[in-house]
ROLO-318005 format. One record per residue (C-alpha): x negated, y, z. Coordinates in Angstrom, 3 decimals, decimal comma, padded with zeros to 6 digits. Each point is the difference from the previous one (the first is absolute). Layout:
BEGIN
+----------+----------+----------+
:       c1 :       c2 :       c3 :
+----------+----------+----------+
:        X :        Y :        Z :
...
+----------+----------+----------+
***
This chain:
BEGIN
+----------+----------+----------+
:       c1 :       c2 :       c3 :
+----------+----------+----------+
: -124,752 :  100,719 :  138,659 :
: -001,458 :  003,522 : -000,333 :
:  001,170 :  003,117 :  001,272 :
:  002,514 :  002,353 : -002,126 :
: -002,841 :  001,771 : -002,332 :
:  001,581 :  003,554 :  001,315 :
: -000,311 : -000,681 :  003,558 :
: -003,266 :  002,253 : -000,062 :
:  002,620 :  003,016 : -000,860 :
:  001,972 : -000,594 :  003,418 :
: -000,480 :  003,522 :  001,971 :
: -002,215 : -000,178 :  003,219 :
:  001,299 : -000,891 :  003,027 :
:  000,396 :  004,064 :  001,212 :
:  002,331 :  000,815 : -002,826 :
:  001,829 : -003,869 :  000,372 :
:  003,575 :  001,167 :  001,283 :
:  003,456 : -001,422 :  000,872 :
:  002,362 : -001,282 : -003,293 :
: -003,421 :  000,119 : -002,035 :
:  000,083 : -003,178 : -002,332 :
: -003,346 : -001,655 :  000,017 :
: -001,294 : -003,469 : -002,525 :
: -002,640 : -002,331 :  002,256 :
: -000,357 : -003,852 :  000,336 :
:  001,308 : -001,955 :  002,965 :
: -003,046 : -001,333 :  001,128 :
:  000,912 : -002,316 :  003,284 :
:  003,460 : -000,349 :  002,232 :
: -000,571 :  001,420 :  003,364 :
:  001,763 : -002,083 :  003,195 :
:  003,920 :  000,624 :  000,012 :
: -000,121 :  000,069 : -004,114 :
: -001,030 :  002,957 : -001,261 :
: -002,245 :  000,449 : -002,563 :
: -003,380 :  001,997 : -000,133 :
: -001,379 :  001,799 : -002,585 :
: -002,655 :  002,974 : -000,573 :
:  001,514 :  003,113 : -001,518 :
: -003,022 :  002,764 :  000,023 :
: -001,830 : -002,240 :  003,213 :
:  002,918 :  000,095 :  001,901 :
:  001,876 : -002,735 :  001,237 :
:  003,282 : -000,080 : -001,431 :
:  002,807 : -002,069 :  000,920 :
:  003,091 : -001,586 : -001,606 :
:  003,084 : -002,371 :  000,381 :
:  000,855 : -002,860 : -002,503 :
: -003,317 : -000,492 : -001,450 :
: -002,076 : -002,656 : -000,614 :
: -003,965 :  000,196 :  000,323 :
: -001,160 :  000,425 : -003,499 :
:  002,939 :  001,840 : -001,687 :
: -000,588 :  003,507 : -001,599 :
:  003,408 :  002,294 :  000,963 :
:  000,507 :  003,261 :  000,317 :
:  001,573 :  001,694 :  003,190 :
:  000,806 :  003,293 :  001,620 :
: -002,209 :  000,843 :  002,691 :
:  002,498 :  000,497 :  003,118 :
: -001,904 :  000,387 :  003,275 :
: -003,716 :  001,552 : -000,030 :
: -001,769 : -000,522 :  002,869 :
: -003,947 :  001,096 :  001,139 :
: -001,157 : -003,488 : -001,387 :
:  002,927 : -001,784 : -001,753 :
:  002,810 :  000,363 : -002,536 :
:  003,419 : -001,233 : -000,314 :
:  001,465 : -000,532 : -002,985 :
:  003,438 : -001,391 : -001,704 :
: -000,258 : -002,004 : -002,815 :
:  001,817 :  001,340 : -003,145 :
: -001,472 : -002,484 : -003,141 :
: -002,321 : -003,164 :  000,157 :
: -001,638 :  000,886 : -003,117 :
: -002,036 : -003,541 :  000,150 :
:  002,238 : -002,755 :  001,861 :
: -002,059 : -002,801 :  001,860 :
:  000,636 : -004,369 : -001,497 :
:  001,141 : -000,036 :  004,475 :
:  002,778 :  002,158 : -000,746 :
:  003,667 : -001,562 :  000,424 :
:  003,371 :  001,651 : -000,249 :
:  001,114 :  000,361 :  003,958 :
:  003,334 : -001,526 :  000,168 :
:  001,288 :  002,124 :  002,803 :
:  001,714 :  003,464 : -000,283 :
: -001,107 :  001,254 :  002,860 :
: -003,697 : -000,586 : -000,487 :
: -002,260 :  002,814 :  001,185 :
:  002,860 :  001,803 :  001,020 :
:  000,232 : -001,668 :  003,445 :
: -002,691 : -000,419 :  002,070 :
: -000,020 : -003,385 : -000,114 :
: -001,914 : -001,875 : -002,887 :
: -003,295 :  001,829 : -001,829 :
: -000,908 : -002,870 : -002,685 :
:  003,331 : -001,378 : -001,722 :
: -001,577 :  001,511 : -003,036 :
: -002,949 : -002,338 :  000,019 :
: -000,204 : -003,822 : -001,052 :
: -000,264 : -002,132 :  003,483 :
: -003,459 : -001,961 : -000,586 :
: -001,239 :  003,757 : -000,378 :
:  001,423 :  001,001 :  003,038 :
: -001,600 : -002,507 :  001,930 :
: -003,619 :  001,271 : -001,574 :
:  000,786 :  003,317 :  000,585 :
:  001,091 : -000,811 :  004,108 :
: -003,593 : -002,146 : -000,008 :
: -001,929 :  002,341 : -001,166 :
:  001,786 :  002,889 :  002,604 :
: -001,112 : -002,354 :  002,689 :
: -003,282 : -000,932 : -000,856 :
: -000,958 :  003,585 : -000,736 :
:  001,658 :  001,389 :  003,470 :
: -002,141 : -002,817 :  001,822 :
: -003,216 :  001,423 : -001,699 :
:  000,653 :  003,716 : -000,071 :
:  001,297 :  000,253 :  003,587 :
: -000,757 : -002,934 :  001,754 :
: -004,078 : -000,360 : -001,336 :
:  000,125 : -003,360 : -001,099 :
: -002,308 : -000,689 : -003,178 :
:  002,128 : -002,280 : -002,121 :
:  002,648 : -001,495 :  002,189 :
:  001,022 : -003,330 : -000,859 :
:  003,709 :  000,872 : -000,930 :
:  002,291 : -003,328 : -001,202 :
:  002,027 : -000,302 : -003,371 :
:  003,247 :  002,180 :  001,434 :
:  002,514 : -002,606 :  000,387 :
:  003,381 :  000,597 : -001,748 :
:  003,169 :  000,308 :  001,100 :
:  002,038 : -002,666 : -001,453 :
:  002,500 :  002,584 : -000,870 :
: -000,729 :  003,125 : -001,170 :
:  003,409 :  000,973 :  000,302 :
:  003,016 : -000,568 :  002,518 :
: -002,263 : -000,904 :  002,775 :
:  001,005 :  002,084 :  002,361 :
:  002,260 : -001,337 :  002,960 :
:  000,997 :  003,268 :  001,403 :
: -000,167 :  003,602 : -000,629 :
:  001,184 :  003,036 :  001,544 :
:  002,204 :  002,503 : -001,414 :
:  001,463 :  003,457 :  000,460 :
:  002,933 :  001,675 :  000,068 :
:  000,365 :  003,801 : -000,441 :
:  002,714 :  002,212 : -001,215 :
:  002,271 : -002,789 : -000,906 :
: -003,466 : -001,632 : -002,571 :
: -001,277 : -003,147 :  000,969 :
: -003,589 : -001,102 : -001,045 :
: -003,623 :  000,974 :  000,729 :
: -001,879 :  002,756 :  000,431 :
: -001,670 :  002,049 : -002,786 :
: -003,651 : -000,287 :  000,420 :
: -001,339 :  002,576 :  003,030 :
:  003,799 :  001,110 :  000,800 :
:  002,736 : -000,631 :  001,186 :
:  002,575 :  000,051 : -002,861 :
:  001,215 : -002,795 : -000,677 :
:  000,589 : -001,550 : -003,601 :
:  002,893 : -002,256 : -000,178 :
: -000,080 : -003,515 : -001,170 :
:  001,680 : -003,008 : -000,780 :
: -002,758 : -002,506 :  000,632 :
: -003,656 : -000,389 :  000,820 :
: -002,065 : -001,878 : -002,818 :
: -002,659 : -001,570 :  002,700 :
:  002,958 : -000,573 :  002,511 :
:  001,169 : -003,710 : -000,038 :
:  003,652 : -000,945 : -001,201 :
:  001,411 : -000,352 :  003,393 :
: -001,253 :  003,598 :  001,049 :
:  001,655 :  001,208 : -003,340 :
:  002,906 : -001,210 :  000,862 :
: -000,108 :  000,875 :  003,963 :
: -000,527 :  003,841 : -002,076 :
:  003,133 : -000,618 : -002,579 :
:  002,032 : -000,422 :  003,110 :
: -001,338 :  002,547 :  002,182 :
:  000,561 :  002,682 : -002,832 :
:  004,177 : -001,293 : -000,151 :
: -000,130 :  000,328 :  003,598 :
: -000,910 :  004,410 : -000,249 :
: -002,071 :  000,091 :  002,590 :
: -000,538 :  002,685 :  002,199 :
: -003,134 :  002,320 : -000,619 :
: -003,045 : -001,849 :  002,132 :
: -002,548 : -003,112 : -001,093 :
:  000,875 : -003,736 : -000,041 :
: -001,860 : -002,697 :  000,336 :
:  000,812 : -002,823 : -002,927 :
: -001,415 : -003,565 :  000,371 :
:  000,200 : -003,329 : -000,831 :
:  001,454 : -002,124 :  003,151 :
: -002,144 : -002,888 :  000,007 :
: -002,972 :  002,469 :  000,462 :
:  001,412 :  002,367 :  003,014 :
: -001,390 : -000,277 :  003,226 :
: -003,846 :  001,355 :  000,068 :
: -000,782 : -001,711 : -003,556 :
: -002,416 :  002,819 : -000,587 :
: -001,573 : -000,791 : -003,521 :
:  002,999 :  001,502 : -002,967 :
: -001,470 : -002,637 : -002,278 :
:  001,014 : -003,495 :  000,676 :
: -001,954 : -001,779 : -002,072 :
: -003,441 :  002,111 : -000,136 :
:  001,080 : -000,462 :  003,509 :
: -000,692 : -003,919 :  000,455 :
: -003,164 :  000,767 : -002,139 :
: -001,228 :  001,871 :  002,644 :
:  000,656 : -002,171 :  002,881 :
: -001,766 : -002,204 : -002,290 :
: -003,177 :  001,951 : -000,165 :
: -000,074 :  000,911 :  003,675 :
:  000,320 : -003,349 :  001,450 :
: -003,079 : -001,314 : -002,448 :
: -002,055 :  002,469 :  001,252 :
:  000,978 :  000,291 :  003,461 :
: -000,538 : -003,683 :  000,645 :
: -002,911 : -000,217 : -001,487 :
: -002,813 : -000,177 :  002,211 :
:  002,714 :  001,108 :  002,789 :
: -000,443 :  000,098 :  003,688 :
:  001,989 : -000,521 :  003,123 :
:  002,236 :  003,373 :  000,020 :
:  001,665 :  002,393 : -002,650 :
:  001,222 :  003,186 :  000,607 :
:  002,491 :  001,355 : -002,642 :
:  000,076 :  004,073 :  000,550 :
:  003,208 :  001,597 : -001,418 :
:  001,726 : -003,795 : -000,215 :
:  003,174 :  001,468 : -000,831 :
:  002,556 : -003,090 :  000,722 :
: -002,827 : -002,315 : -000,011 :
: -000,127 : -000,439 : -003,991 :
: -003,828 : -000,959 : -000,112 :
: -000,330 : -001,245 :  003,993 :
:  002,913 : -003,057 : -000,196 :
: -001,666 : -001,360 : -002,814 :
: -003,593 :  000,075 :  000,797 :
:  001,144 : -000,788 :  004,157 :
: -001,036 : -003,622 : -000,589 :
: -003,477 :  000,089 : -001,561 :
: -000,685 :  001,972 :  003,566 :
:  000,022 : -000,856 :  003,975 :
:  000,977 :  003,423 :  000,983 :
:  002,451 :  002,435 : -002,247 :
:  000,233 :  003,927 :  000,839 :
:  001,988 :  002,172 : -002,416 :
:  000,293 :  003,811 :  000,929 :
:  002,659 :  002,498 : -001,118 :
:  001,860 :  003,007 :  001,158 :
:  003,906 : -000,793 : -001,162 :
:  002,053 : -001,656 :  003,086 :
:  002,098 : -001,385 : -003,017 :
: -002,888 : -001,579 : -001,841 :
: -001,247 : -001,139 :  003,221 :
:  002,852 : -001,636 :  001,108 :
:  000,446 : -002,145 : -003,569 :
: -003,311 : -000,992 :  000,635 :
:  000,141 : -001,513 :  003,035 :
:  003,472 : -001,528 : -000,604 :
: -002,075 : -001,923 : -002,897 :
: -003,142 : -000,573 :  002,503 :
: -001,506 : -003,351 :  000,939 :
: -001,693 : -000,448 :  003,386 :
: -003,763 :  001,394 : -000,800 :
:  001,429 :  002,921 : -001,727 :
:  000,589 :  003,434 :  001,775 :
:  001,080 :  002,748 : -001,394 :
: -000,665 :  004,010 :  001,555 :
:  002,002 :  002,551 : -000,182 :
: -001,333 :  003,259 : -000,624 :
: -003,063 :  002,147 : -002,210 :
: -003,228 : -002,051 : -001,369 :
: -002,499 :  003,091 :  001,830 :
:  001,710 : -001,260 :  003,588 :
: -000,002 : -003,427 : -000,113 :
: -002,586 : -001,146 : -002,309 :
: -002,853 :  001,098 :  001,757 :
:  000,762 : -001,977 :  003,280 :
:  000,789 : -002,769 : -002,139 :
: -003,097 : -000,568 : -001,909 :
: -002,272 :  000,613 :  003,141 :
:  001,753 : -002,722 :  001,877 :
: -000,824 : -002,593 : -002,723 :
: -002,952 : -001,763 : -001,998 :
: -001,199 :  002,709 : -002,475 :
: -001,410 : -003,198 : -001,756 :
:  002,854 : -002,014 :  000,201 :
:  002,697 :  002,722 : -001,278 :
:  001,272 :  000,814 : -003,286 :
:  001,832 :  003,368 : -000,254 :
:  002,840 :  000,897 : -003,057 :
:  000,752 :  004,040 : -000,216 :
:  003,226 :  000,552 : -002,640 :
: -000,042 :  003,432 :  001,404 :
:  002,546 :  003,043 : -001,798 :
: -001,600 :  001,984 : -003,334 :
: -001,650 :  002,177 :  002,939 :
: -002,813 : -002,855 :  000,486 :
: -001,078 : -000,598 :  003,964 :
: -000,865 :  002,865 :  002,208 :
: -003,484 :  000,828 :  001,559 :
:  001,189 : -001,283 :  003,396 :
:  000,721 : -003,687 : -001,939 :
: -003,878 :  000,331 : -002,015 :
: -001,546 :  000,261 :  003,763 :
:  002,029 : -002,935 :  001,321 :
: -001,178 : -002,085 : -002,258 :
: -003,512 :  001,564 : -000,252 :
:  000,055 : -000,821 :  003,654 :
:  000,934 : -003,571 : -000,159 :
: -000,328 : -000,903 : -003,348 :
:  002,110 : -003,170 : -001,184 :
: -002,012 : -002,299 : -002,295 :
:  002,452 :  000,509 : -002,968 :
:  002,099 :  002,668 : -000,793 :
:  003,058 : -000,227 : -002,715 :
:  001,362 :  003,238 : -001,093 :
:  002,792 :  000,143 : -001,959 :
:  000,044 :  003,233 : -001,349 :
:  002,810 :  002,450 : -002,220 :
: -002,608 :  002,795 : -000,551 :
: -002,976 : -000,472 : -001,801 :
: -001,472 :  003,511 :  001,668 :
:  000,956 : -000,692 :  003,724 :
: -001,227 : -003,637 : -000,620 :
: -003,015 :  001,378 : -001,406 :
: -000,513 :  002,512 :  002,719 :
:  000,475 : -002,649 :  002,654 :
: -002,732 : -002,729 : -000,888 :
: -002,404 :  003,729 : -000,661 :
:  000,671 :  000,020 :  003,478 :
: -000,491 : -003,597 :  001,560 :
: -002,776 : -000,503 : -002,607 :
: -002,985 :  000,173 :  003,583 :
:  001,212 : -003,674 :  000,230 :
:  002,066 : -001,059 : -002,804 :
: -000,530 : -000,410 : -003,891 :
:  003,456 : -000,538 : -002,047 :
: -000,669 : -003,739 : -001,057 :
:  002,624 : -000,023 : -003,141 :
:  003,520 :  002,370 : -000,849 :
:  002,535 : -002,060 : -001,395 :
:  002,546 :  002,531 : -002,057 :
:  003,666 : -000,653 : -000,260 :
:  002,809 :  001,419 : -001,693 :
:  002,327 :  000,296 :  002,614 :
:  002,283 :  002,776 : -001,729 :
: -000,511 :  000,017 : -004,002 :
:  000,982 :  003,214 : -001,909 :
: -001,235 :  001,679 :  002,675 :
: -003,139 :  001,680 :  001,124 :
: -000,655 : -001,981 :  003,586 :
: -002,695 : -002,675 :  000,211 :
:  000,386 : -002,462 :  002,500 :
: -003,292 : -001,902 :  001,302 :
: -001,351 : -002,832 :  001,921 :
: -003,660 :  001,105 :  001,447 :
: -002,448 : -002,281 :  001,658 :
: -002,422 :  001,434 :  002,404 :
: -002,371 : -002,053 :  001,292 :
: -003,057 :  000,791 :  002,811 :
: -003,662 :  000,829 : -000,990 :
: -001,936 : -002,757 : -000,113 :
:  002,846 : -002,632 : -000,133 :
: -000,141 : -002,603 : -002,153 :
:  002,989 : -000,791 : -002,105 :
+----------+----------+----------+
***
């Protein structure tokens, strides 16, 4: 597809202003779904595009290296592009690529993640797995969280705190829809409410049920693979990933900060499983120096935010013999093996799409030590 013949015209970046309508290509969607394209060598950036498209948009934001624009007219549409069959898409913050066909999707999130594990984390070609799908695109969600103010009930508009009223969620499941229909007869008070599906309250930490079981899946094949004596699970939550790995292992630690989470856990625990309560940079360090470096396998599901330097030295200082990080950033993940990469090299990324319509990529990561054969 070639460039709009009088892009050439478009005035140099100097005399580029706000509400100036500019023609360019969409040449690649940047992580959390906006697309990129080149209007006078700037970056420019849009909403509800689709990488190869032609539109035309009014430049909205100019900063020193980077514009912002709204799009006004795809002038040529992409085969990818799909009628979004929610109202409220792109006008709450929620989903970025309802507008896109799902198989697309999935290429686009791939290539995000294989491109922020070479560009940040300095890995030639990473060997990044077919994303797995989610099974369904739509009303997989089994709990949300909406707001209430002024009397409207609904979400946020994106980067604010209005909110824009709704009467259901597209990517929420039925029973959260309905949990919503009757919260909105109830006229709430202004505030934000938690609404989720029953079965799945109590610490059940992925939103996704069945991208969830995938996951467990994955984990436990590579966790017991080659596994030692001892697993730590950092951030456990409830104990999602450390019940069902506990008996592939002798010894079971899972680490997390929530007394509620906590206390599921060990409600749930068997004998060789112990749960801590409080942060990863306290109690992980004295855990791995007590045990078998060799012997240990380590899981990190930490927040977006990725570990902290105080977790990189614990495990630089004992270093476990396999390390599976589950990861909802592609840059923090990235960062993070940059920064254990004196002893480890990422083995294989396994991509999955924990929340489709949206921009997150969810990832399993195996790390494995120099030198060690697998």
């Amino acid at each position: 597809m070639k460039m709009p013949r009088d892009s050439s015209m478009q005035p140099p970046p100097s005399q580029i202003s706000p509400h100036e309508q500019v023609t360019f290509q969409i040449q690649d969607i940047a992580f959390g779904g906006r697309g990129i394209g080149r209007v006078h060598q700037m970056a420019c950036f849009t909403k509800g595009v689709i990488d190869g498209e032609i539109v035309n948009a009014r430049v909205v934001r100019k900063k020193p290296r980077f514009l912002e624009a709204e799009l006004l007219e795809i002038k040529q549409k992409s085969s990818h592009r799909v009628e979004a069959p929610c109202p409220y898409f792109l006008k709450c913050g929620g989903c970025s690529y309802q507008h896109i066909d799902y198989s697309h999707q999935l290429t686009i999130k791939e290539k995000q993640l294989k491109g922020a594990l070479e560009r940040i984390g300095g890995i030639k070609d990473p060997l990044v797995r077919t994303m797995l799908p989610s099974p369904e695109p739509f009303e997989y969600r089994n709990r949300i969280t909406v707001h209430v103010r002024n009397g409207a009930l609904g979400f946020f508009v994106e980067k604010s705190c209005e909110v824009i009223p709704i009467d259901s969620c597209r990517i929420a499941s039925q029973e959260v829809n309905s949990a919503l229909k009757k919260l909105k007869s109830q006229r709430p008070k202004d505030g934000d409410y938690l609404l989720g599906e029953r079965e799945h309250y109590g610490g059940f930490r992925q939103v996704n049920n069945s991208m969830a079981a995938l996951m467990l899946e994955a984990v436990q094949e590579f966790a017991i693979k080659d596994h030692g004596i001892l697993l730590v699970d950092a951030y456990c939550g409830a104990g999602f990933f450390t019940h069902a790995l506990a008996p592939f292992f002798s010894k079971v630690i899972g680490i997390e900060w929530s007394k509620n989470s906590v206390a599921l856990a060990r409600r749930k625990a068997n004998l060789h499983e112990v749960f801590e309560e409080g942060s990863v940079e306290e109690i992980l360090p004295k855990k791995l120096l007590e045990a078998s470096s060799a012997e240990t396998t380590l899981i990190l599901d930490p927040p977006s935010e990725g570990i902290s330097e105080l977790v990189v030295m614990a495990i630089v200082n004992a270093p476990p013999q396999k390390i599976i990080y589950v990861s909802c950033n592609p840059a923090t993940l990235a960062r993070d093996i940059k920064r254990l990469s004196t002893h480890y090299r990422l083995q294989e990324s396994m991509p999955l799409d924990m929340f489709p319509q949206t921009a997150e990529i969810e990832s399993i990561n195996i790390l494995t030590l120099h030198g060690a054969n697998h």
